[in-house]
TORSE-618555 format. One record per residue: x, y, z of N, C-alpha, C in turn; residue number from 1; residue in one letter. Coordinates in steps of 0.2 Angstrom, whole numbers. Example, Ala and Ser with C-alpha at 12.3 -4.5 7.8 and 13.67 -1.06 7.14 Angstrom:
// residues 2
n.px = 66	n.py = -28	n.pz = 39	ca.px = 62	ca.py = -22	ca.pz = 39	c.px = 66	c.py = -16	c.pz = 39	num = 1	residuo = A
n.px = 64	n.py = -11	n.pz = 35	ca.px = 68	ca.py = -5	ca.pz = 36	c.px = 64	c.py = 0	c.pz = 39	num = 2	residuo = S
***
This chain:
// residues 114
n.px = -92	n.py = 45	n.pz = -307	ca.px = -85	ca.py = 44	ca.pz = -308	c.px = -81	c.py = 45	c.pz = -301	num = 1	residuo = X
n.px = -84	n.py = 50	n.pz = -300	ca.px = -79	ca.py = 51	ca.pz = -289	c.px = -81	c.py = 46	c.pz = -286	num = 2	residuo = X
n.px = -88	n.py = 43	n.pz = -288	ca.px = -88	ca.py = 36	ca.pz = -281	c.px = -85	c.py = 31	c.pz = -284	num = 3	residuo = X
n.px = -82	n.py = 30	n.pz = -290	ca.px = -76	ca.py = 25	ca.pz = -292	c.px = -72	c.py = 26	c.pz = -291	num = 4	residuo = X
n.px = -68	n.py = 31	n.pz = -291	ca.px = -62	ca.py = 34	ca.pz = -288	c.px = -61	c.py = 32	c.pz = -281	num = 5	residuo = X
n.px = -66	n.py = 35	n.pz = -280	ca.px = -67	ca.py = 34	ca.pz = -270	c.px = -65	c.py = 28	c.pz = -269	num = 6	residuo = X
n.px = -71	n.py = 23	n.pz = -272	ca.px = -69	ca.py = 16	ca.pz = -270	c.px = -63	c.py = 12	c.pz = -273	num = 7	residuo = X
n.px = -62	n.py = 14	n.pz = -274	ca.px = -55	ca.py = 11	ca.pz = -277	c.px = -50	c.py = 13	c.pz = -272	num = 8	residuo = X
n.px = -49	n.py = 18	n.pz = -271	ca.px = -45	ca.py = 21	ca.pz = -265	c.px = -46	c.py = 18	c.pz = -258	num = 9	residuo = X
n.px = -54	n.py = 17	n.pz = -258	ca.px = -56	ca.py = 13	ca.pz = -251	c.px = -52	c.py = 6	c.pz = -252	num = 10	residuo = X
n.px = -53	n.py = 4	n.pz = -257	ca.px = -51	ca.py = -5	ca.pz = -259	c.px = -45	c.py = -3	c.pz = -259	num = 11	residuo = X
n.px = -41	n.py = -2	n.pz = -262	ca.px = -33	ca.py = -2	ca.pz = -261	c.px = -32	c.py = -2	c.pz = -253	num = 12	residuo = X
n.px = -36	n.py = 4	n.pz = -251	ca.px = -32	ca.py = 6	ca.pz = -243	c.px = -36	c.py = -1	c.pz = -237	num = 13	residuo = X
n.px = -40	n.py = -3	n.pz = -240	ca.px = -43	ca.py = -12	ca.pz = -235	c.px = -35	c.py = -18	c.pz = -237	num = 14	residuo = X
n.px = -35	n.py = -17	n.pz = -245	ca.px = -30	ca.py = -23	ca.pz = -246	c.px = -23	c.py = -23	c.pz = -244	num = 15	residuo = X
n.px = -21	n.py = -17	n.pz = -244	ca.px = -15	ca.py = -14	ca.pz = -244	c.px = -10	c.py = -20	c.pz = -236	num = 16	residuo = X
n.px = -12	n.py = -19	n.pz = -232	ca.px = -10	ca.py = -23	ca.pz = -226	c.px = -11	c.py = -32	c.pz = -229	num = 17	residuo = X
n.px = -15	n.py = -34	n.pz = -231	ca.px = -13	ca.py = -40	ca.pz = -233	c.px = -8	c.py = -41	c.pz = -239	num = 18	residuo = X
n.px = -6	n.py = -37	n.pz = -241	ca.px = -2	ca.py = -38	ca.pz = -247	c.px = 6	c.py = -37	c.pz = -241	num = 19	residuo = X
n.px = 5	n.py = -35	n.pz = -233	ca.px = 13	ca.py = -34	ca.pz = -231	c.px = 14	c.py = -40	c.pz = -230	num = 20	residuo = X
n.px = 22	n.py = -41	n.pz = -231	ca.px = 24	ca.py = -48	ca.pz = -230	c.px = 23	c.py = -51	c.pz = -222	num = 21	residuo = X
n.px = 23	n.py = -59	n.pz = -223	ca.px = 24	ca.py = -61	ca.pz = -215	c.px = 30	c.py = -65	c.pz = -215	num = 22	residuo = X
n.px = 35	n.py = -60	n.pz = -210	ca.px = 39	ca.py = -65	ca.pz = -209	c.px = 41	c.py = -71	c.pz = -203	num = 23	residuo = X
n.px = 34	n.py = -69	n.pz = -198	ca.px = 35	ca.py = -73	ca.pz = -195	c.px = 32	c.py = -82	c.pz = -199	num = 24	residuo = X
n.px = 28	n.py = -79	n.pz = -201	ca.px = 24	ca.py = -87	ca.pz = -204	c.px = 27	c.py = -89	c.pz = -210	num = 25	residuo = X
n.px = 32	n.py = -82	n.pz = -214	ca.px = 38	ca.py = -87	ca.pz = -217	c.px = 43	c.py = -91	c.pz = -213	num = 26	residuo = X
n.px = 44	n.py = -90	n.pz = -208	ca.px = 49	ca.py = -92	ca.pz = -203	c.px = 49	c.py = -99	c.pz = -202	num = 27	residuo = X
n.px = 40	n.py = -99	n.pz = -200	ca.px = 39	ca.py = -106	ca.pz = -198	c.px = 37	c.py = -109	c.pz = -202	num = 28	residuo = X
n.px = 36	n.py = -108	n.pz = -207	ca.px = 37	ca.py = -114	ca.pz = -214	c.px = 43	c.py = -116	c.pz = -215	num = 29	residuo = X
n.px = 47	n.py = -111	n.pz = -213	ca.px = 55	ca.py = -115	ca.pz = -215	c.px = 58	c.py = -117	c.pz = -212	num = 30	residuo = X
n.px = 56	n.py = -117	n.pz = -207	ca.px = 58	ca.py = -120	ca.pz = -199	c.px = 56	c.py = -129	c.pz = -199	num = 31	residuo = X
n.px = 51	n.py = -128	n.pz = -200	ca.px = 47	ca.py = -133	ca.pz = -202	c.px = 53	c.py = -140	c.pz = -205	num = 32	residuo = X
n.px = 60	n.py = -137	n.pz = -208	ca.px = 62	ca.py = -142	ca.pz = -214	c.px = 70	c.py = -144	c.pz = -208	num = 33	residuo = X
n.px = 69	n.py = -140	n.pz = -204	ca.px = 76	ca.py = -137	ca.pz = -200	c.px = 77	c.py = -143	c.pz = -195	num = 34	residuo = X
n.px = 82	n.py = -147	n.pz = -196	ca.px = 86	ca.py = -150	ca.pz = -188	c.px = 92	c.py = -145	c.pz = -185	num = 35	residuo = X
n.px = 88	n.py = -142	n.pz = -178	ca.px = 91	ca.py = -138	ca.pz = -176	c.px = 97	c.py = -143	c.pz = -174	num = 36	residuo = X
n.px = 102	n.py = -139	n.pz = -176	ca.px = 111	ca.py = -141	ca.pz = -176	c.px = 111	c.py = -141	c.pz = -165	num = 37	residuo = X
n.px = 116	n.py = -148	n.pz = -163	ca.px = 119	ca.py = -148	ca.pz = -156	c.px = 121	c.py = -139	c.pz = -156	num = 38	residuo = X
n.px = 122	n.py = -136	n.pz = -158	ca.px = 127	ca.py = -127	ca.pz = -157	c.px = 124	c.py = -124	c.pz = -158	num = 39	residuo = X
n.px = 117	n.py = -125	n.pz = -158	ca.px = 111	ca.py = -118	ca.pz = -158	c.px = 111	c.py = -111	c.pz = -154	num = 40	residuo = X
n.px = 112	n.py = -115	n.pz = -145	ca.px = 115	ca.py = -109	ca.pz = -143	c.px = 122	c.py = -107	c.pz = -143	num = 41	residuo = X
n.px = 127	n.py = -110	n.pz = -145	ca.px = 133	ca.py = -107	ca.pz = -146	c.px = 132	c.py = -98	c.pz = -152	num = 42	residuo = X
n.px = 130	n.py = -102	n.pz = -157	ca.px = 128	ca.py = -97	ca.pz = -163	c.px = 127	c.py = -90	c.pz = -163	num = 43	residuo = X
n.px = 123	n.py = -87	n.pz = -156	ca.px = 123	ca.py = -83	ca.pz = -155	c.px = 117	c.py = -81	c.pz = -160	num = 44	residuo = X
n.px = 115	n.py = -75	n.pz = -160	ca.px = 109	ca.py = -71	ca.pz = -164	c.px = 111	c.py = -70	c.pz = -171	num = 45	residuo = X
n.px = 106	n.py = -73	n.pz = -174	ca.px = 106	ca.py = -75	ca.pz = -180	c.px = 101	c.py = -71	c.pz = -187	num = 46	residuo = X
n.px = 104	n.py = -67	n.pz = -189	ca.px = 97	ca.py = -65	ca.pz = -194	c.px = 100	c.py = -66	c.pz = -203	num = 47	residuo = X
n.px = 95	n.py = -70	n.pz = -206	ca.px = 94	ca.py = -69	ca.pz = -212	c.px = 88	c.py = -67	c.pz = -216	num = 48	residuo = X
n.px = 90	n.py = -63	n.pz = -220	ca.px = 85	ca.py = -63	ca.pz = -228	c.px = 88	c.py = -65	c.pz = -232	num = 49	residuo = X
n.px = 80	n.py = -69	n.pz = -234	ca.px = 78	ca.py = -73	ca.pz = -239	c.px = 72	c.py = -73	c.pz = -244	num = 50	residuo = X
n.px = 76	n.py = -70	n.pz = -251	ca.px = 70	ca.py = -68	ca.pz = -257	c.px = 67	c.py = -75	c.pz = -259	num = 51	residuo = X
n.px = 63	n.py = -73	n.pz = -261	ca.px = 58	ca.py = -80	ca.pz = -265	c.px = 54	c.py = -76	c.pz = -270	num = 52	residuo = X
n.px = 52	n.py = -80	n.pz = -277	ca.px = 49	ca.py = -76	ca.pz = -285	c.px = 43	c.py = -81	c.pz = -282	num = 53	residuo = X
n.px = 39	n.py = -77	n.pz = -288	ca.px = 32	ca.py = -79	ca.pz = -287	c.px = 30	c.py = -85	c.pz = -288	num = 54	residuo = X
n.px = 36	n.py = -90	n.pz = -289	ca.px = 33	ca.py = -98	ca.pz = -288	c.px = 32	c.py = -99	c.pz = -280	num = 55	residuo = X
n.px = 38	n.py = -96	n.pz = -277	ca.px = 38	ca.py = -102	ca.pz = -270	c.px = 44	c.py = -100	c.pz = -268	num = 56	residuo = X
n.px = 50	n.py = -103	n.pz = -273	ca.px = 58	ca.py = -105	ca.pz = -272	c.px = 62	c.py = -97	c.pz = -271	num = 57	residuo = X
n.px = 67	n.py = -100	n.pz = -267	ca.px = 71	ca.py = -95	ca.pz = -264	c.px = 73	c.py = -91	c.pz = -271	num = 58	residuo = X
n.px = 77	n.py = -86	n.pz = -272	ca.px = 83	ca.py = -84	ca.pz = -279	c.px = 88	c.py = -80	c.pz = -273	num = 59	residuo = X
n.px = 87	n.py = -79	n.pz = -267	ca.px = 93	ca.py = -74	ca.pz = -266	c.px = 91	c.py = -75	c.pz = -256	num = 60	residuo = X
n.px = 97	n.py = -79	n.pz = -252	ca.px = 98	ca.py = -78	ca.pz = -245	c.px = 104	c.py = -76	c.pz = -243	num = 61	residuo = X
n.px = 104	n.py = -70	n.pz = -239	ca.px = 107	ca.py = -68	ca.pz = -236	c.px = 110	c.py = -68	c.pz = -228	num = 62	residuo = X
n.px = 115	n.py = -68	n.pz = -225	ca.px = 115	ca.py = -68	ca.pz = -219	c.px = 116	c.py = -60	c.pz = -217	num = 63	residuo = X
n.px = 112	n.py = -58	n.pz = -212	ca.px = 113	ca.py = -52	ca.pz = -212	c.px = 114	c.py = -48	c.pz = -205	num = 64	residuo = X
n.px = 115	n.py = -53	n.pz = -199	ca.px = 119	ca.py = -53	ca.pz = -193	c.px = 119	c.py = -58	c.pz = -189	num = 65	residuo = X
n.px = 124	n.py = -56	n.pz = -187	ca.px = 127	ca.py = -65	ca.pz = -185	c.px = 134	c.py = -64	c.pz = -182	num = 66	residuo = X
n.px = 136	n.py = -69	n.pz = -176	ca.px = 140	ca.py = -69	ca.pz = -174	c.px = 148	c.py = -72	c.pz = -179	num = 67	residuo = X
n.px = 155	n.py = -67	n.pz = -180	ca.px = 158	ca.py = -70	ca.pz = -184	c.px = 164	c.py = -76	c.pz = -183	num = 68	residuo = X
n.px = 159	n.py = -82	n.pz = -181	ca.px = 164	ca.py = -88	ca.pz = -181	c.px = 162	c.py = -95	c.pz = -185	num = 69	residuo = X
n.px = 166	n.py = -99	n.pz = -184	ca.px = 162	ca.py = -106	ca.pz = -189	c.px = 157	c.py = -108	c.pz = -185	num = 70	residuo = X
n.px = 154	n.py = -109	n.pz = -178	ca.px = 148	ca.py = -111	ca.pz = -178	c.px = 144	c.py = -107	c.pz = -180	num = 71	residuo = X
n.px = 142	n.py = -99	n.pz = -181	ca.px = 137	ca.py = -95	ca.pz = -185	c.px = 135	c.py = -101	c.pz = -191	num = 72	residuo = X
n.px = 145	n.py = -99	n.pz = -195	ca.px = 143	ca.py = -103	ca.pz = -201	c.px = 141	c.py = -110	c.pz = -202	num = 73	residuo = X
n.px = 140	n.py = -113	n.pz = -200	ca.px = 138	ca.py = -118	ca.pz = -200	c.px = 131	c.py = -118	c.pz = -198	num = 74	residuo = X
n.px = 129	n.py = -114	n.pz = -196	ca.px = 121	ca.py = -114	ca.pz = -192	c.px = 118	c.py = -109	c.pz = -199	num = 75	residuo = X
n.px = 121	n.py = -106	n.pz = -202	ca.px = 118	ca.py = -101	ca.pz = -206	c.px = 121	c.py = -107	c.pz = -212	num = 76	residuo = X
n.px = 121	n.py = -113	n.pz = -214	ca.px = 124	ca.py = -117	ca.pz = -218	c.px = 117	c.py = -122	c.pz = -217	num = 77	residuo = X
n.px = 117	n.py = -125	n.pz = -211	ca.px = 109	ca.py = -130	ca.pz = -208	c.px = 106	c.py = -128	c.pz = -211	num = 78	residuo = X
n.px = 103	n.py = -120	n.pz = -210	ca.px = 99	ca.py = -115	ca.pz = -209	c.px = 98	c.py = -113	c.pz = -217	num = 79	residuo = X
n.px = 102	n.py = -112	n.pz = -223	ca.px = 100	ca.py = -113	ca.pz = -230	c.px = 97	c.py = -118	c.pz = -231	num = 80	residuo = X
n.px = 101	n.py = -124	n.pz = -228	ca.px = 98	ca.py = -129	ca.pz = -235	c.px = 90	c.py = -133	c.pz = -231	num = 81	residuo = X
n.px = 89	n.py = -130	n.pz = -225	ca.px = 83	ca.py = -131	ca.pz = -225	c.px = 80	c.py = -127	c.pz = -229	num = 82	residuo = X
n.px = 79	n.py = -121	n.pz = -229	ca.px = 75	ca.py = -117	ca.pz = -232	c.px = 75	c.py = -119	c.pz = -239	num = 83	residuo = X
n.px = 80	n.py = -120	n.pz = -242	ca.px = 80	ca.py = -127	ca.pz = -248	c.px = 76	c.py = -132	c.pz = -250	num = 84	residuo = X
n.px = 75	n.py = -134	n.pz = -243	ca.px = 72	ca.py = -140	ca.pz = -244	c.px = 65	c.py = -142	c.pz = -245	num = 85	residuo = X
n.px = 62	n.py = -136	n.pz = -240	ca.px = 57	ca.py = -133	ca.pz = -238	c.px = 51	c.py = -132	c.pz = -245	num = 86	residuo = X
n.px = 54	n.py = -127	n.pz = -252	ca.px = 51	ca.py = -124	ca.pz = -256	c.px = 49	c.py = -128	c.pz = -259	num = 87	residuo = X
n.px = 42	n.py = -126	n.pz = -264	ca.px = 43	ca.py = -118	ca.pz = -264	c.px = 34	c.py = -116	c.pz = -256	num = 88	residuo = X
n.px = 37	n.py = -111	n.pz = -256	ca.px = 33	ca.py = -106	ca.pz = -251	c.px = 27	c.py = -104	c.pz = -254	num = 89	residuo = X
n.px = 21	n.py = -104	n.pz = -248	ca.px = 15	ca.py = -101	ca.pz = -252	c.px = 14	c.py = -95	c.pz = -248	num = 90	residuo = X
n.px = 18	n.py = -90	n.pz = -250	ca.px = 18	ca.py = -83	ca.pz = -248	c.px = 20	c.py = -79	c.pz = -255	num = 91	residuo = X
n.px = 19	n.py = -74	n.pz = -254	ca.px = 21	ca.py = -69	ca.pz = -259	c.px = 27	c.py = -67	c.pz = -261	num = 92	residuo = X
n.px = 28	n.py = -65	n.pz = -269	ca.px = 34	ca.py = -64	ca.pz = -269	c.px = 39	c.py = -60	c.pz = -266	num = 93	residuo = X
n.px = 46	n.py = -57	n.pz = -263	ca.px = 47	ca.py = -53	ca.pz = -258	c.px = 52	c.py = -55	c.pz = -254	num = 94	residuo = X
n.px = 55	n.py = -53	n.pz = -249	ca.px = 61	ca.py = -54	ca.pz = -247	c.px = 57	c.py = -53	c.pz = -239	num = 95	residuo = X
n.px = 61	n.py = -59	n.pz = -236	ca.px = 57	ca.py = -60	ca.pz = -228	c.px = 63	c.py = -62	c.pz = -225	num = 96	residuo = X
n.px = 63	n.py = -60	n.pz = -217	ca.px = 67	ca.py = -59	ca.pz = -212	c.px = 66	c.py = -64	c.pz = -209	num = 97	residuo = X
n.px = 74	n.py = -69	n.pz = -205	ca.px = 72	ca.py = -74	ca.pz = -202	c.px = 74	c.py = -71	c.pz = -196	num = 98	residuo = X
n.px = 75	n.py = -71	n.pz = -190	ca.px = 79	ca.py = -70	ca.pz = -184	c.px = 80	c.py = -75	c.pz = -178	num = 99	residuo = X
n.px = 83	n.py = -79	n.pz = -180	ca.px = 83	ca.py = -83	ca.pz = -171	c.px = 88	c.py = -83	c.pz = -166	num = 100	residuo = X
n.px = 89	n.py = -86	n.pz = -162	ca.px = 92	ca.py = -86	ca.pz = -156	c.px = 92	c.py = -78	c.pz = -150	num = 101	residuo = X
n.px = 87	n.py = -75	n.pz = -154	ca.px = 87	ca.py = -66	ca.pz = -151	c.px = 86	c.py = -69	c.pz = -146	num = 102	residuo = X
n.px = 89	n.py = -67	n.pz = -142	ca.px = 91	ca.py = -68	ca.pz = -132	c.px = 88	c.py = -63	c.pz = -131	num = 103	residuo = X
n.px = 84	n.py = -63	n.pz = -128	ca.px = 79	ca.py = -54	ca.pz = -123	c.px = 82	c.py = -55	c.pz = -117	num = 104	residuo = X
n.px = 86	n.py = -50	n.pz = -116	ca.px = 87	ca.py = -48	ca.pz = -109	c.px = 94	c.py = -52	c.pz = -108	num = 105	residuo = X
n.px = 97	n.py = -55	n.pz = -113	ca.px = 104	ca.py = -58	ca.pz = -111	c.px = 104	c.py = -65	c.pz = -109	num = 106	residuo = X
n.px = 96	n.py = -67	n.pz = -106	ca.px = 95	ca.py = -73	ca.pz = -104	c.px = 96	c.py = -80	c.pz = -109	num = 107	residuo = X
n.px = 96	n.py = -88	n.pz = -107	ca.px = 97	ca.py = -91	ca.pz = -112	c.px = 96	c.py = -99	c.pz = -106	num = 108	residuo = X
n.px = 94	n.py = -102	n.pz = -112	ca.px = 94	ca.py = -109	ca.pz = -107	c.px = 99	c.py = -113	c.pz = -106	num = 109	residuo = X
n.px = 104	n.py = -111	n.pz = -107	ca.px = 110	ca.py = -113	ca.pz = -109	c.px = 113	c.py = -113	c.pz = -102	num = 110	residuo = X
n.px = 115	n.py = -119	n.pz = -97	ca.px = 117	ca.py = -121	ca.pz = -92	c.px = 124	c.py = -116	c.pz = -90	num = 111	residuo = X
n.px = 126	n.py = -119	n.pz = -97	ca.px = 135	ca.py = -119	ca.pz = -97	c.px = 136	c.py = -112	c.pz = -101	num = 112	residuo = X
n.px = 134	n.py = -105	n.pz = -98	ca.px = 135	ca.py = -98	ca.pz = -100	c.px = 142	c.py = -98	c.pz = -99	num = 113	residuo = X
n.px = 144	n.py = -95	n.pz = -104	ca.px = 154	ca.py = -91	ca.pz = -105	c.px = 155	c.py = -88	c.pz = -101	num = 114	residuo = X
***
């Protein structure tokens, strides 16, 4: 009876990491559906979560920081209805994080900085 206990505990604690969600490779799947908008870099830093049920399809996106002007919205607007378009998802059910436009260090390849 202990060494099924044991192994069970063993097995949980191998699987448990594959069960965390990926949001970078949810990312690229829905990127995958995306015409990045001419304002991409206007938009500034961008992050949404995005729940999906155990088929694939989205049930719930959120914008969750973002710069507050009409290009965000609009790029957080593109940026829905690809992930629309895209599903359903062969990831698990769960809510994943997208982030783009994350500037490191302030830099950007944007000629015509403000």
């Amino acid at each position: 009876m202990k060494r099924i206990i044991a192994s069970v505990i063993a097995l949980s604690a191998l699987t448990a990491p594959a069960l965390s969600l990926d949001d970078a490779g949810f990312q690229a799947a829905a990127l995958k559906c995306w015409n990045t908008p001419v304002s991409f870099d206007d938009a500034g830093k961008f992050e949404m979560a995005v729940e999906i049920d155990q088929k694939g399809h989205p049930i719930d996106i959120t914008a969750k920081s973002y710069v507050q002007n009409g290009v965000s919205r609009g790029f957080g607007e593109t940026l829905k209805r690809s992930i629309m378009r895209c599903a359903p998802y062969k990831f698990p059910a769960g809510i994943y994080t997208m982030t783009l436009n994350a500037k490191k260090g302030g830099k950007s390849l944007n000629p015509f900085k403000d």
